[in-house]
Structures are given as structure tokens and as C-alpha cells.
C-alpha positions in Angstrom: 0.0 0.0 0.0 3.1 2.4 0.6 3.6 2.5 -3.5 -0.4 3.0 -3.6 -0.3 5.9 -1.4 3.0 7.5 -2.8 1.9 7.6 -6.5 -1.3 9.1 -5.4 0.5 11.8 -3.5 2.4 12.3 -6.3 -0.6 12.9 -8.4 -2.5 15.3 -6.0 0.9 17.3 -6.3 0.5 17.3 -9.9 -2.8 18.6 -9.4 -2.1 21.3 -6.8 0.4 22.3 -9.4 -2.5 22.8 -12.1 -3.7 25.3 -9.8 -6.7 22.4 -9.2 -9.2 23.9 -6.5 -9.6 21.5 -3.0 -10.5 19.7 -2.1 -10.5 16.9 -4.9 -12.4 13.7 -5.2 -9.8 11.1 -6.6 -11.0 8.0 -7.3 -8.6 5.2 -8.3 -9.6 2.4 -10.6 -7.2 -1.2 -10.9 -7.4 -3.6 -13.5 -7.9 -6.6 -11.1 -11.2 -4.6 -9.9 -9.7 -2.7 -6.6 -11.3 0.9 -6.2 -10.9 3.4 -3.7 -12.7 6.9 -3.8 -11.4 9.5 -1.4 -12.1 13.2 -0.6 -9.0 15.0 -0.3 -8.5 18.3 1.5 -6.0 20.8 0.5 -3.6 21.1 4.0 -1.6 17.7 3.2 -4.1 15.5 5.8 -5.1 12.0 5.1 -8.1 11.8 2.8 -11.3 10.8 3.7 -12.7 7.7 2.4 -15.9 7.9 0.3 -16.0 3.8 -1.4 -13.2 1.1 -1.1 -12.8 -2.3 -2.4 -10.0 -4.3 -2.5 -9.1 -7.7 -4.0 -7.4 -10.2 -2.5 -4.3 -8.8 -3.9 -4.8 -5.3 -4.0 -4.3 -2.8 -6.2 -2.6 -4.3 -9.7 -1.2 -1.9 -12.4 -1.9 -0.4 -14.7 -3.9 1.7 -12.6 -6.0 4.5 -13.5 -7.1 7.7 -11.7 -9.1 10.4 -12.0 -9.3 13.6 -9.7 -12.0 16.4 -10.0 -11.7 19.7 -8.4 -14.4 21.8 -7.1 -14.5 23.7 -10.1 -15.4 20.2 -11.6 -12.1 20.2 -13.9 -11.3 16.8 -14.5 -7.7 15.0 -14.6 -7.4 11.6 -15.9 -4.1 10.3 -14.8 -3.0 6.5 -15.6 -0.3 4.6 -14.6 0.9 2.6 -17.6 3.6 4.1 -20.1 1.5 4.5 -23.0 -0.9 6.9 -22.1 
């Protein structure tokens, strides 16, 4: 989970970076079916969980991601080398 929760920090600092409004919704989409949704304040603080599921293996990549501000701009981040 420490690679999980590093690449999605990484992403919300992407997003900050955009100028993005907090706090987000991110929701993060594996292909092996593990989800996790989570409202995200601006001040750095653990987000709060909205929906989680995860397989018996967790999260598998490529993952996808998507985070939407509350200006409702959208970011579609993903984690494979092609996109």
C-alpha cells in the first residue's frame, strides 16, 4: 500500500500544481477490480474515504485515476507508459 499511497500523492501534487481547487475527489480504478474513492483536502491531511474495495491482492497496475476539483475540472491520470 506504501507504492499505492506514494503515487497518489504524487498525483494530487500534480494537481495542486494545475492550480486544481480542493479539495478533490480522486478515485482510483485497478485492473484486477480494486477501487478506492477519497475526498482530499488541500492542507496535506489523510483523505477521507468515500468507497473502497479491494481484491485479495490489491491494487494491480496499470492503474488509472481520475481527480475532479471543485470547479469540476477533470484530470485523468494513468499509470501505464502508453498513455
Amino acid at each position: 500500500m506504501n507504492d499505492l499511497t506514494a503515487t497518489i500523492r504524487e498525483i494530487l501534487e500534480r494537481c495542486v500544481g494545475m492550480e486544481m481547487q480542493t479539495p478533490f475527489i480522486m478515485c482510483a480504478v485497478s485492473p484486477n477490480g480494486s477501487v478506492l474513492a477519497m475526498r482530499v483536502e488541500g492542507d496535506g491531511s489523510a483523505g477521507e474515504p468515500l468507497a473502497e474495495h479491494s481484491e485479495e491482492h490489491g491494487f494491480a497496475l496499470p492503474m488509472t485515476m481520475v481527480v475532479v476539483d471543485q470547479r469540476n475540472e477533470a484530470v485523468r491520470l494513468c499509470s501505464c507508459s502508453s498513455c
